[in-house]
PLY file of the C-alpha trace (Angstrom):
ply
format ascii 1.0
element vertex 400
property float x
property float y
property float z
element edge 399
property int vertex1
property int vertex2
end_header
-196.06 -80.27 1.34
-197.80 -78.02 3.18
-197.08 -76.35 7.19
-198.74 -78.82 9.29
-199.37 -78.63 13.33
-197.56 -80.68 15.28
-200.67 -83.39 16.42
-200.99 -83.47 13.13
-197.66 -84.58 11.99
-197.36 -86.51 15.29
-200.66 -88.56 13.43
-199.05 -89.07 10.53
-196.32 -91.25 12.59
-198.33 -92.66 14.72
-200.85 -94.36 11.95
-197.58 -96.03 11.38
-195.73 -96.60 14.19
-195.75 -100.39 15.54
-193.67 -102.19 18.67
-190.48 -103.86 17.22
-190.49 -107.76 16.94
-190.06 -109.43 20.13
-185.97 -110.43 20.78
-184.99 -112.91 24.48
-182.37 -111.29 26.63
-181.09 -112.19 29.94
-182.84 -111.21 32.97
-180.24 -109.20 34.12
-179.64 -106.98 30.69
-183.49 -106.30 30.60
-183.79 -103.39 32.84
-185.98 -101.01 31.30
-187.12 -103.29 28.42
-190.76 -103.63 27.67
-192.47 -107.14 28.01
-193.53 -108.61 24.57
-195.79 -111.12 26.14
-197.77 -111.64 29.45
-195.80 -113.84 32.20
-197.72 -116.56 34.80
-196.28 -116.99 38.08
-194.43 -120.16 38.70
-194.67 -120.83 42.40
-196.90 -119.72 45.14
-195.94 -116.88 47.14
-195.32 -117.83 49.88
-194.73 -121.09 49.12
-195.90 -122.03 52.39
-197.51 -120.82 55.58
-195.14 -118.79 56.85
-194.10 -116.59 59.81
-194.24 -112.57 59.78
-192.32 -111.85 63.16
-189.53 -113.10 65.06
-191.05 -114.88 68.05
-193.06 -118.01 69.71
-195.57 -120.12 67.38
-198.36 -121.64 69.60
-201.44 -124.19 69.30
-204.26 -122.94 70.35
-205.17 -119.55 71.84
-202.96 -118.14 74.33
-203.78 -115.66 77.36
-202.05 -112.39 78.77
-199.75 -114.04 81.66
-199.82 -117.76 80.03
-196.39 -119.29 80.60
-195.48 -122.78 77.76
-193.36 -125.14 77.34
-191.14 -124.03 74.43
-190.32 -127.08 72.13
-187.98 -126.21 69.60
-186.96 -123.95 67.25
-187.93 -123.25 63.42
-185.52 -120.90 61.26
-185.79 -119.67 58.46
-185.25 -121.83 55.57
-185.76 -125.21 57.38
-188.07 -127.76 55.92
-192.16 -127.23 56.67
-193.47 -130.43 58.64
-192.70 -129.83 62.50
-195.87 -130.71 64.72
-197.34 -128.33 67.42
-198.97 -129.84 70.63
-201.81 -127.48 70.78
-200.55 -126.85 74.83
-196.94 -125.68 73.58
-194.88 -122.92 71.90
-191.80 -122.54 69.64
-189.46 -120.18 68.65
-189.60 -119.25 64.74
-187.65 -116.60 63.11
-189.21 -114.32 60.58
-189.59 -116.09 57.30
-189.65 -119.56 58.54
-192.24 -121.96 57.90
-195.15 -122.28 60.35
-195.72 -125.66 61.67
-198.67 -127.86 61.73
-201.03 -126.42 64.24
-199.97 -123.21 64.61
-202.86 -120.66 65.91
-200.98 -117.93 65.97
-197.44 -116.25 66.00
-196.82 -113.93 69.27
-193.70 -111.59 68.58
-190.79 -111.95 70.74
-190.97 -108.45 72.27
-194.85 -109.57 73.50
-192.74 -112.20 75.71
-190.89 -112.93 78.76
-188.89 -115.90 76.95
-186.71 -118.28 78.83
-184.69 -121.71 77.63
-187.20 -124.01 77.87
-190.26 -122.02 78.90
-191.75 -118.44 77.32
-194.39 -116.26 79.72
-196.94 -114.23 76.95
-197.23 -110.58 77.90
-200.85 -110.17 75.77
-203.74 -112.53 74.19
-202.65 -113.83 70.47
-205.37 -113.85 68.13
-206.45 -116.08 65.90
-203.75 -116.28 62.44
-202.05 -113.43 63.72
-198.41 -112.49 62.26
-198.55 -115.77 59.97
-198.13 -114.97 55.83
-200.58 -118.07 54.57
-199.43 -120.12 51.22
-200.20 -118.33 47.95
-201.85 -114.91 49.81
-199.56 -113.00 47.53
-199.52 -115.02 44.33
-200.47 -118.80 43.58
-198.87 -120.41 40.40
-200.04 -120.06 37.15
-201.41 -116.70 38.34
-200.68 -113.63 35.66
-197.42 -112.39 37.10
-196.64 -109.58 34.14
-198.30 -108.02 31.65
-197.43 -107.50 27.74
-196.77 -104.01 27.44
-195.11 -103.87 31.38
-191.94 -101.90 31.93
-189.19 -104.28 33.10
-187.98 -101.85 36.12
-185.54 -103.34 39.33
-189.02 -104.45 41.29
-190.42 -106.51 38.51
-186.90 -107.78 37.67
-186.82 -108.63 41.12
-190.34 -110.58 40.84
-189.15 -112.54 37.75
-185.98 -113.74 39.72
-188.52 -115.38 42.65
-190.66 -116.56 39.69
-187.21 -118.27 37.93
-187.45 -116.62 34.67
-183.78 -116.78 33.30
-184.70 -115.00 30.15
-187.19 -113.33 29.01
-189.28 -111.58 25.44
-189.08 -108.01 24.70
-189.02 -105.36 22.38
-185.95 -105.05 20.18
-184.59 -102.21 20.35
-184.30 -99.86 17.74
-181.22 -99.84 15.34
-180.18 -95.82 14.78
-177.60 -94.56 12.56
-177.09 -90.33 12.44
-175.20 -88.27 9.46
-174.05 -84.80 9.71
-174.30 -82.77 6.45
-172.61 -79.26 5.34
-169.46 -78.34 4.35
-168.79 -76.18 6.54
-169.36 -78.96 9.32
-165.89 -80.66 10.99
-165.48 -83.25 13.81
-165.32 -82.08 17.11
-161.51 -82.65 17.46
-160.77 -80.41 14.90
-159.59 -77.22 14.60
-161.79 -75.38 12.47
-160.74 -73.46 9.41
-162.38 -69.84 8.11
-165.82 -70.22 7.87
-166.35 -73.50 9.19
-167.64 -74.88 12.88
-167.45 -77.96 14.80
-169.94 -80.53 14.50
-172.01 -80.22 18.19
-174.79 -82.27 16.90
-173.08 -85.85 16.92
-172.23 -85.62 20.33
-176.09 -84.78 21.62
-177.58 -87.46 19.70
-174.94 -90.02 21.24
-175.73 -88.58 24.78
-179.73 -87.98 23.73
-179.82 -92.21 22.59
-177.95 -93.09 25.56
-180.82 -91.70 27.89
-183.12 -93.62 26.19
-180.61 -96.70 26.57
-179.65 -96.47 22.81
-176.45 -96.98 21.21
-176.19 -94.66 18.21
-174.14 -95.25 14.99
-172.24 -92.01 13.77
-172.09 -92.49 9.95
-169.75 -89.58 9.91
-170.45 -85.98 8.19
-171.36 -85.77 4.30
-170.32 -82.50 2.06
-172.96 -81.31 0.38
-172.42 -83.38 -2.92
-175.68 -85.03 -3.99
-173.56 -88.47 -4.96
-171.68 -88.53 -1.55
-175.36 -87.61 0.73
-176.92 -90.17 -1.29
-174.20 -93.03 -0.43
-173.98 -92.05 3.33
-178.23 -91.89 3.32
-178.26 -95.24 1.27
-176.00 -96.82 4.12
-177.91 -95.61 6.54
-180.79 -97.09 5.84
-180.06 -100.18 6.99
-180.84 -99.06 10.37
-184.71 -99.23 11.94
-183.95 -95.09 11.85
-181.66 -92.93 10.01
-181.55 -89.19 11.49
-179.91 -86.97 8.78
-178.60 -83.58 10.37
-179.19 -80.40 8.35
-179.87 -79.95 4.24
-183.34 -80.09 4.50
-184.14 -76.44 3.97
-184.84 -74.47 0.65
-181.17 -73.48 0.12
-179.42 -74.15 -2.88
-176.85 -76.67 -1.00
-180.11 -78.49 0.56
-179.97 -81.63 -1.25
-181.46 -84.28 1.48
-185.39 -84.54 -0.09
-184.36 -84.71 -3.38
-182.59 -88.03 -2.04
-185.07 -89.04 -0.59
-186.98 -88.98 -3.93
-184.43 -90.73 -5.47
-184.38 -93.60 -3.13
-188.18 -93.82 -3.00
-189.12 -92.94 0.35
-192.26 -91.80 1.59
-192.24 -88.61 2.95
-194.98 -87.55 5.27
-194.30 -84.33 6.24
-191.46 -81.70 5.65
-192.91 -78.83 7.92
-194.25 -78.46 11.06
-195.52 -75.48 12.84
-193.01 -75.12 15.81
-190.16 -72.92 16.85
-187.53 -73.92 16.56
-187.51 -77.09 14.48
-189.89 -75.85 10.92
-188.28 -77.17 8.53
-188.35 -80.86 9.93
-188.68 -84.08 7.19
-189.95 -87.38 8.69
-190.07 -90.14 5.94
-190.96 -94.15 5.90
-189.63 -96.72 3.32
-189.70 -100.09 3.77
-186.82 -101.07 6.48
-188.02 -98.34 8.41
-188.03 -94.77 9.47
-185.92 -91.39 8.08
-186.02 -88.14 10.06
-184.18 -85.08 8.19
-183.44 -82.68 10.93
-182.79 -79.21 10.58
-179.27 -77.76 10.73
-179.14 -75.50 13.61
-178.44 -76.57 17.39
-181.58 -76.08 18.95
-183.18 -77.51 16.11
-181.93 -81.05 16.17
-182.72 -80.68 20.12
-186.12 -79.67 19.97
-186.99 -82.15 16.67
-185.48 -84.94 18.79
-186.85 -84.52 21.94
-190.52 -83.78 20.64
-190.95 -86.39 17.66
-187.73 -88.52 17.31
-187.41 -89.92 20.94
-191.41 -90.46 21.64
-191.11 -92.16 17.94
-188.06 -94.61 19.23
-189.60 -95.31 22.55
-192.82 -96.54 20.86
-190.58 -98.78 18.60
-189.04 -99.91 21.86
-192.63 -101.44 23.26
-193.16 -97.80 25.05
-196.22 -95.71 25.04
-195.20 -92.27 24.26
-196.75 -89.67 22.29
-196.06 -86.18 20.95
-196.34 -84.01 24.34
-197.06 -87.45 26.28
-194.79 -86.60 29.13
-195.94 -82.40 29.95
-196.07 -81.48 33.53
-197.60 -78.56 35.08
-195.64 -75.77 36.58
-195.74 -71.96 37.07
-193.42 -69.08 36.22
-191.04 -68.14 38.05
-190.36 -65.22 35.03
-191.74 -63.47 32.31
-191.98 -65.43 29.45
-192.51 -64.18 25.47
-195.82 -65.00 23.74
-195.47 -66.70 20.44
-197.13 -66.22 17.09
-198.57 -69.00 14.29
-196.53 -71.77 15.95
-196.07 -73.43 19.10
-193.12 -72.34 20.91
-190.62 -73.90 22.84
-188.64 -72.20 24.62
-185.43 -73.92 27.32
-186.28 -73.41 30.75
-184.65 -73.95 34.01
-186.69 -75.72 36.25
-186.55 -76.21 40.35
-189.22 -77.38 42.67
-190.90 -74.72 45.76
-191.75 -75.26 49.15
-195.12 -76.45 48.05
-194.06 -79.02 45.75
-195.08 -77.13 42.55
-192.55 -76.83 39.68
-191.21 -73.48 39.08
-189.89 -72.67 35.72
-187.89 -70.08 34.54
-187.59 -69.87 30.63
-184.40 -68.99 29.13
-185.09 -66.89 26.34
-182.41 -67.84 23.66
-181.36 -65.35 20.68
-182.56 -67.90 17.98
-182.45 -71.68 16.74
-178.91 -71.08 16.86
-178.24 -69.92 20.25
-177.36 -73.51 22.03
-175.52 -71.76 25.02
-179.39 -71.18 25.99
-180.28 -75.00 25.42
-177.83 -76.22 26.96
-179.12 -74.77 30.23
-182.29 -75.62 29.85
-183.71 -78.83 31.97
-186.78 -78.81 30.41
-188.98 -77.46 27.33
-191.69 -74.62 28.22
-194.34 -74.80 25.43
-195.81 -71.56 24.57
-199.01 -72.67 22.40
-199.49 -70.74 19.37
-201.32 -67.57 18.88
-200.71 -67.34 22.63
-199.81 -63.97 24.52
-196.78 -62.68 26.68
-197.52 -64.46 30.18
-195.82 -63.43 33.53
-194.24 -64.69 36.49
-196.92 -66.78 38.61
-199.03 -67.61 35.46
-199.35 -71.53 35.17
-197.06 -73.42 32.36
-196.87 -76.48 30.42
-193.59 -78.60 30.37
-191.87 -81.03 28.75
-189.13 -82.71 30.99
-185.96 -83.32 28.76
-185.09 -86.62 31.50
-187.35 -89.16 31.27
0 1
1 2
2 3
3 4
4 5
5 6
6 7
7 8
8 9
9 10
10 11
11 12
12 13
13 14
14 15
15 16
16 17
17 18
18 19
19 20
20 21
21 22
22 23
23 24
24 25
25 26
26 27
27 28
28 29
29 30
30 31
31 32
32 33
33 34
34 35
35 36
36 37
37 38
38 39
39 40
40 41
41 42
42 43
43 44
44 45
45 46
46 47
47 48
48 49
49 50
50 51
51 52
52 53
53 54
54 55
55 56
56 57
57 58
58 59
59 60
60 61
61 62
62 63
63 64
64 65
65 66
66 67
67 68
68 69
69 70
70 71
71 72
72 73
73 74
74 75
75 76
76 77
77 78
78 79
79 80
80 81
81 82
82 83
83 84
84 85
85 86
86 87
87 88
88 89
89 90
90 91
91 92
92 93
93 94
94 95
95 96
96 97
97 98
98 99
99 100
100 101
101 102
102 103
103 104
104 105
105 106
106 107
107 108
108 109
109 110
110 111
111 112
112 113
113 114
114 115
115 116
116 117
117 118
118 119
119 120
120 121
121 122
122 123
123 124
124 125
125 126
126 127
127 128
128 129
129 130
130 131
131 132
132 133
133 134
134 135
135 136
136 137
137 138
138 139
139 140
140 141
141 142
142 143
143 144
144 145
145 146
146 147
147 148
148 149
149 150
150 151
151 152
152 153
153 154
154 155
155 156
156 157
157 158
158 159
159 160
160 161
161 162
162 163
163 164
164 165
165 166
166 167
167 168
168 169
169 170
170 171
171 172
172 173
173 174
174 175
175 176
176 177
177 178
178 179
179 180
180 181
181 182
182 183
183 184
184 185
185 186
186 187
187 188
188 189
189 190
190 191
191 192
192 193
193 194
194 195
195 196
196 197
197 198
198 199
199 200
200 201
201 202
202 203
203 204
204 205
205 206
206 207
207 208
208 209
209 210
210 211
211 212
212 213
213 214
214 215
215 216
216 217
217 218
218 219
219 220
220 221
221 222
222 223
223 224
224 225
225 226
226 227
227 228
228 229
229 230
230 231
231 232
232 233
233 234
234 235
235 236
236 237
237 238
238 239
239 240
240 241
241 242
242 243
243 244
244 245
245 246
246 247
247 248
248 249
249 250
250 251
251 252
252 253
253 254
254 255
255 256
256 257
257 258
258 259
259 260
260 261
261 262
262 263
263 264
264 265
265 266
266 267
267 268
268 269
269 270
270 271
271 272
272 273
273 274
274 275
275 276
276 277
277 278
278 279
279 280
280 281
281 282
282 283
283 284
284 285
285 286
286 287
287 288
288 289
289 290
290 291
291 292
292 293
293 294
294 295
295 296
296 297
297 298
298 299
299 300
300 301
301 302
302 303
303 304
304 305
305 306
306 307
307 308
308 309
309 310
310 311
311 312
312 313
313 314
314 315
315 316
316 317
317 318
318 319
319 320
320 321
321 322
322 323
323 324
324 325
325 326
326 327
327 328
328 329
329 330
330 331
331 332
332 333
333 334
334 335
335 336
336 337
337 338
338 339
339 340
340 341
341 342
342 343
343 344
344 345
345 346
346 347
347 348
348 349
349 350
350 351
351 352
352 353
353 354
354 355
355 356
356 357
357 358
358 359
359 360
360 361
361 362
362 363
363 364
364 365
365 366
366 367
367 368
368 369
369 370
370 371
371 372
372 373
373 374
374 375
375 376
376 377
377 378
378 379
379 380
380 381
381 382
382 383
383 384
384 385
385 386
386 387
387 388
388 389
389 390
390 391
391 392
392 393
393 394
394 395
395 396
396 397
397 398
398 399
């Protein structure tokens, strides 16, 4: 296949990309969950006429100097039904339910209150400081959206509205494999010629930010028989992400798999740096990415196809680039030739409020000492030139 942009390979996922089935949870284990289906409201807020301010309910319009008799008091959470005599006044706490005949609520600090009689500092008007029945939301009223993110508020809003449970998006299933011989866990000391494996533990920490739990199907030689097992396993999973052997050297074995096991590849290059040599693939349980090898690859790959791709599994609306911000340099920054660039950069906000970004130039797709400071992604569009310091920038911000 040919070098393809990266709208264009975003495209390609996206004319297949579809919301998971719906799954119940808890309230309470929802946060951040996408809605599958629109909500009504189940009550009407309030659920009665109630009072705004601490202070003296009265019938009738009162006058600046006006001195009632004050009798009784209404707290919060006591039963709606006490009268008013239109020539009286009495004391209600905020929240409490206004009683028949009340004109008006006149806060507390408005009066010069006694036991049994309260002296009104200033004129009430008419329905002041009183929250009417259903002024917020009557029931059956649409509460919640399909498509709305489940965030502490609206959790909030389903607890007042009594839904115990409710329908989302499943969440993705996502299983990773490491490839290379030359590739050993992370707790090992590594021999002549070989390195630790750095990419398990970013995808773990990468899914995790996205509230995913990751599956670590472990790291595969580069024996065709033994990548094919671990790739055939993996499949299982809504997305298998497959770590390195997806170049053209000798020991790159991953699309002729792939072949083997009758996926559908889409694409196998995309014009970016780092991150070329990237394979995304679709068979019929779900979705394969083939990541290349180096550090900053799998970082950039991830964060610009594979999590927009698992966030619009999860019910989410991303999109390749979806998420850029303005900023300006705060450096120099390098032009870039026939591919987009994307360069780490550390970013801080100024005085005004604008995002400054400083790019970290790395020494190559290897170089993760310079990812790893990076807080964010400067894109440098293709064919572009050498900008400078107080030029205006595109980012992508690596926390969502």
């Amino acid at each position: 296949m040919p070098l393809i942009t990266p709208t264009e390979a975003w495209s390609r996922l996206e004319k297949r990309l579809r919301p998971l089935p719906a799954e119940r949870l808890p309230r309470r284990r929802a946060r951040g969950r996408i809605l599958a289906g629109s909500l009504e409201s189940t009550v009407d807020v309030p659920a009665s006429d109630v009072s705004a301010m601490d202070g003296y309910a009265v019938g009738g319009e009162v006058s600046a100097g006006e001195t009632r008799e004050v009798v009784g008091v209404i707290a919060a959470g006591d039963p709606p039904g006490f009268d008013l005599p239109a020539d009286a006044a009495v004391r209600i706490m905020t929240g409490a339910p206004c009683p028949a005949g009340a004109y008006t609520v006149v806060p507390v600090e408005e009066t010069d209150n006694g036991d049994r009689r309260v002296r009104f500092s200033g004129a009430g008007g008419t329905g002041k400081h009183i929250r009417r029945r259903g002024e917020v939301l009557r029931a059956g009223a649409s509460l919640l959206d399909a498509g709305a993110l489940l965030t502490p508020g609206a959790l909030s809003l389903l607890a007042t509205h009594g839904y115990a449970e409710v329908e989302v998006h499943r969440s993705p299933s996502v299983s990773f494999l490491t490839t290379g011989d030359e590739v050993v866990a992370p707790d090992t000391e590594p021999g002549p010629g070989q390195l630790r494996d750095s990419h398990s533990d970013f995808l773990l920490a990468a899914g995790a930010e996205i509230g995913l739990e990751l599956h670590h199907l472990g790291i595969a030689p580069d024996q065709p028989e033994v990548l094919e097992r671990k790739i055939r396993q993996g499949l299982s999973a809504d997305v298998l992400l497959v770590c390195g052997g997806v170049s053209m050297g000798e020991f790159d074995f991953v699309e002729a798999v792939l072949e083997r096991l009758r996926c559908e590849v889409l694409f196998e290059a995309v014009a970016i740096q780092p991150g070329k040599p990237l394979v995304a693939a679709k068979h019929d349980g779900g979705w394969l990415f083939g990541l290349p090898g180096n550090p900053a690859s799998v970082m950039v790959t991830f964060w610009l196809f594979v999590r927009p791709l698992l966030r619009r599994l999860m019910g989410h609306s991303d999109s390749y680039l979806s998420n850029t911000l303005a900023g300006t340099l705060s450096a120099d920054a390098p032009g870039a030739r026939g591919r987009d660039r994307f360069l780490p950069a550390e970013v801080e906000s100024g005085d005004d409020g604008n995002l400054l970004v400083r790019p970290v130039t790395p020494m190559g797709s290897h170089d993760q000492a310079a990812f790893a400071r990076g807080t964010a992604l400067l894109r440098i569009p293709a064919h572009s030139p050498p900008t400078r310091a107080g030029d205006p920038c595109q980012i992508v911000p690596l926390r969502i």
